[in-house]
N, C-alpha and C positions, 0 to 999 in steps of 0.2 A: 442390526441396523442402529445408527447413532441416534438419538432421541432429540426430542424439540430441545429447544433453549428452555430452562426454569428459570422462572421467574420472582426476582426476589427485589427486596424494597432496596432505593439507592441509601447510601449513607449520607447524612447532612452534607458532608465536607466534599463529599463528590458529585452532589444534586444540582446545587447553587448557583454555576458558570453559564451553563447552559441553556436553562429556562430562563436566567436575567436577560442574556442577549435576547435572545429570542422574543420574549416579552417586551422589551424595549421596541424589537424591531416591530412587533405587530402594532404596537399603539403607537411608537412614533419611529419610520422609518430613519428619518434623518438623523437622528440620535445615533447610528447605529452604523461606524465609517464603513463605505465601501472598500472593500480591499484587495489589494493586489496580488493575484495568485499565479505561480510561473509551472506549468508543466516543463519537466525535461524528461524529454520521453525516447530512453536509447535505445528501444528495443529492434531486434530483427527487424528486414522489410516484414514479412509473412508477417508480423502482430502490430507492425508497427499504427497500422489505422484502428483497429481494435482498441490496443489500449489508449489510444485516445480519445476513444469513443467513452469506454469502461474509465475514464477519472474525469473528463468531463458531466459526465450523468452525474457523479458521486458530487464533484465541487460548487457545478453550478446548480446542483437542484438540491442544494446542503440548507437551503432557507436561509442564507446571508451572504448577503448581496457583495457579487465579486466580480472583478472583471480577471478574466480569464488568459496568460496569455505562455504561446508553444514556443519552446526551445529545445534544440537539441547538441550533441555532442559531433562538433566538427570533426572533420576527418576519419569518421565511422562509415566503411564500402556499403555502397547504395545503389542500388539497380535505377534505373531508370525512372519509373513511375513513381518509388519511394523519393529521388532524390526532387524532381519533380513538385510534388504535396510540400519536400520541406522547402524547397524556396518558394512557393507560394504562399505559405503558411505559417512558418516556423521562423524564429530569430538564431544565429549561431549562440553556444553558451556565453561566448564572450560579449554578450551582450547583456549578461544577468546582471551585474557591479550597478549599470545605468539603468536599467528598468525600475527600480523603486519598487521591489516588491515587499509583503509583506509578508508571504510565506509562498514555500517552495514545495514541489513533489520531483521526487526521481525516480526514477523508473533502472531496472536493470541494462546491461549489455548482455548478447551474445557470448559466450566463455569460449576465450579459444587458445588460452596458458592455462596449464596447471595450475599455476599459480596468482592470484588477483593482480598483485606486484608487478608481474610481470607483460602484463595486458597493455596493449600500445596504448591506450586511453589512460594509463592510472595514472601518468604526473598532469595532465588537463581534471583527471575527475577529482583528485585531491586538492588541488586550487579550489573548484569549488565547494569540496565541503570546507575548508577553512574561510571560503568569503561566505558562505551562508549560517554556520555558526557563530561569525561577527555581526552578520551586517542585516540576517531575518530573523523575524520575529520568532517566524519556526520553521523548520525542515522537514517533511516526511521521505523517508528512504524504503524505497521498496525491492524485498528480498535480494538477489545478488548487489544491489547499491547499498543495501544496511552492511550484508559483506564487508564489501569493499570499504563503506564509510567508518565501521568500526576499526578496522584495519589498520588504515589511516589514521585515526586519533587514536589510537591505545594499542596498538601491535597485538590485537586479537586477532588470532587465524582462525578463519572456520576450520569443522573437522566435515573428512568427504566418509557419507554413508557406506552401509553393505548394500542398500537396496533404496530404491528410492520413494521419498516419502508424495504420497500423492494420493490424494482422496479429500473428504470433509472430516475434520477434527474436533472433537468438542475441546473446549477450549475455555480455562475458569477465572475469573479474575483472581490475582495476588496481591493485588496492592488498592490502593484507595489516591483515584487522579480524577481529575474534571474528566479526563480522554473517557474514562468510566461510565460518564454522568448518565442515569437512566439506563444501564444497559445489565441484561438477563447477565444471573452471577455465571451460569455456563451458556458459549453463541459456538453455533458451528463455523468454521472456517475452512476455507480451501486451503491447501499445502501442496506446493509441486516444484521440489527441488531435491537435487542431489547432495547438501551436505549443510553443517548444522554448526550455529553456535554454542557450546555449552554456559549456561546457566552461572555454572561457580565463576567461567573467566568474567563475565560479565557484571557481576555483581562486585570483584575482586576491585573492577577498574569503575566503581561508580553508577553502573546503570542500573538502575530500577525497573525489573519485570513487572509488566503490569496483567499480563496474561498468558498462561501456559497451559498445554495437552500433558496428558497421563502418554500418549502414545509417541509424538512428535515434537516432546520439547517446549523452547520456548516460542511464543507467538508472536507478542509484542512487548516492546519494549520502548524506556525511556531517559535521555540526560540532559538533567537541566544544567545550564550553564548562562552565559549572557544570551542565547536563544535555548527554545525548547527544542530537541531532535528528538523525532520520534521514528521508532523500525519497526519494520515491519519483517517476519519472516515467510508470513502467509500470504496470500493474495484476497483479500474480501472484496476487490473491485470485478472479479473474473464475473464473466456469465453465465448461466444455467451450465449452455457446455462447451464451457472451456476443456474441462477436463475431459469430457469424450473426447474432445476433437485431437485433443494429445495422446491420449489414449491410440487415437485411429492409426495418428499420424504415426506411435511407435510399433504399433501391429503392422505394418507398410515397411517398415524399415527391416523390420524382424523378417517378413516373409519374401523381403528382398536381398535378405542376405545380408544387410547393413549392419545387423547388432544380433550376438551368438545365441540369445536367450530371448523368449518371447515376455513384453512390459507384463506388469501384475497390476492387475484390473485398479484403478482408484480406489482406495476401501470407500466404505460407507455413503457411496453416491449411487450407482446404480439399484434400480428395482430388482428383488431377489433371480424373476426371470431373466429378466435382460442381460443380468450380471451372468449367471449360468449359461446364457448363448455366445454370449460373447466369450467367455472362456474356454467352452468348445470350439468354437472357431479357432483360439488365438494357440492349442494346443495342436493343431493339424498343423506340421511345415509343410506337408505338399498343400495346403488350401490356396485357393486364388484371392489376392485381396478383390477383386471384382466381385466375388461373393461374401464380404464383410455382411453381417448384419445388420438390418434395421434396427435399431431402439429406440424408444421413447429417448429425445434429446434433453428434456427436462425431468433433470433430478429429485426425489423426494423431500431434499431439503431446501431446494432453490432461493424458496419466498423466503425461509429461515435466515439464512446466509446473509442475501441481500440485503434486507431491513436490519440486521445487525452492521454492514458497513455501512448502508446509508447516515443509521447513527452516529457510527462511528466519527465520518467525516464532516454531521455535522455539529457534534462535541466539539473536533480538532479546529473546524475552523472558527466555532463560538468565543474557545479558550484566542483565539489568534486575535480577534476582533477587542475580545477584553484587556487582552497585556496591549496591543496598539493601542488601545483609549486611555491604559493609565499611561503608557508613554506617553504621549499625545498632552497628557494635563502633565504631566510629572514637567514636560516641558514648556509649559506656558507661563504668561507670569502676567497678573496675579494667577494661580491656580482655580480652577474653576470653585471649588466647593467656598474660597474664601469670597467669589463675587456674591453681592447681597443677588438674591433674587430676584428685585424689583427693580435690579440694573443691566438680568441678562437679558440677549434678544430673544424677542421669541419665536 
């Protein structure tokens, strides 16, 4: 079983970002810009309300004050009730350039090319990582969109696994970022994807790992440029059970004939029992899925997970508040630090 997070002291240079903001915002809110946050959220109908459920928790309950708002990737096939939610709720992406945000999240697509390149979506999805690399403060990409995004600026291909990676992964810091700030030097992570970037192409083209598994590679990663982009290969937004419920859904498939081999349990998420029932189930092909098993749908390391994204996201958007505020003076004229004191408002 994967162990807690340990717990070690931050480093000055990674400490610093995070509690300023924060600190500012407790004693004086106003100090402290509201900011413009854009979910683009392309995922499947089946997830698509989830994860927007799973980045709103994360952005708006981040302790800096955001206004929140959904967009999605036009001309992606939508059932009804999905297409539905997004005109009620949702702006098309061509409408990012004018929103005035200050930073961005992306969410994956459905894969349905071999190939990212070759995905009806990729000359719309490449537009906006080049308008969000000019024109946000920061970009978060998550898993098949870091894909796709790195792709895109540095003709890094993923490579596709032997078996897929899916479970909790301990997961250690390598580098020294704000993204870091306060956080345990190893955090469990969820991982649920079929193929990988390696490490050497990455570093070869400039990005900076900021955190990696012994088992799964890299996790996160970062490139500074005229905005911050930051990837994600793991998911720390998922919920307790996410991963069961993928789980279920690929025992389903399996015993429907849909895929030739039965899925391999998530590692290091299930209770040893549970893990062992389930397995005997998933190894029976004449079993009925109407008799899947019960389990406990919360994982041992749940609360673990969690609280490490929640920091996570609100590191990322602490650093997002901070580079806005020195744009913000970098632009002004006089500069704030040159106005006397006893001339500013108060």
């Amino acid at each position: 079983m994967l162990e807690a997070p340990q717990d070690v002291e931050a480093p000055q240079d990674m400490a610093g970002a995070e509690p300023r903001v924060l600190t500012a915002l407790a004693e004086a809110p106003a100090a402290v810009p509201r900011l413009r946050v854009g979910l683009l959220n392309n995922m499947p109908d089946a997830a698509l309300l989830a994860t927007e459920r799973q980045f709103r928790r994360l952005i708006e309950g981040a302790g800096v004050p955001v206004d929140l708002r959904l967009f999605s990737l036009a001309g992606l096939e939508r059932g009804a009730p999905a297409r539905a939610h997004l005109e009620a709720a949702y702006a098309p992406h061509t409408a990012l350039a004018e929103a005035g945000l200050d930073a961005l999240v992306v969410t994956g697509c459905e894969p349905r090319a071999a190939r990212l390149s070759d995905e009806p979506y990729y000359p719309a999805f490449t537009g906006i990582v080049d308008w969000a690399a000019a024109a946000a403060v920061s970009t978060l990409f998550s898993c098949l969109a870091a894909h796709a995004a790195v792709l895109h600026l540095d003709g890094i291909e993923r490579r596709p696994l032997h078996a897929k990676h899916s479970g909790i992964y301990a997961c250690a810091a390598a580098a020294r970022h704000p993204l870091l700030a306060g956080a345990p030097r190893v955090v469990p992570v969820p991982h649920s994807r079929w193929n990988d970037l390696a490490e050497g192409d990455l570093a070869s083209c400039g990005y900076t790992v900021l955190r990696r598994s012994d088992e799964v590679g890299v996790d996160l990663f970062v490139r500074e440029g005229a905005s911050l982009l930051v990837f994600l290969q793991g998911h720390p937004e998922y919920d307790g059970d996410s991963l069961a419920r993928e789980y279920r859904r690929d025992v389903g498939r399996f015993l429907g004939g849909e895929r030739p081999a039965a899925p391999v349990l998530p590692a290091h998420y299930f209770a040893p029992e549970a893990a062992a029932r389930l397995s005997r189930f998933a190894s029976d092909r004449d079993g009925r899925f109407a008799d899947y098993p019960a389990v406990d749908p919360a994982p041992p390391l749940q609360t673990a997970w969690q609280a490490e994204a929640a920091r996570l996201f609100r590191a990322w958007l602490a650093e997002v508040a901070r580079r806005a505020a020195r744009t913000a003076n970098a632009l002004s004229w006089p500069p704030e630090a040159a106005v006397p004191a006893t001339s500013r408002v108060a």
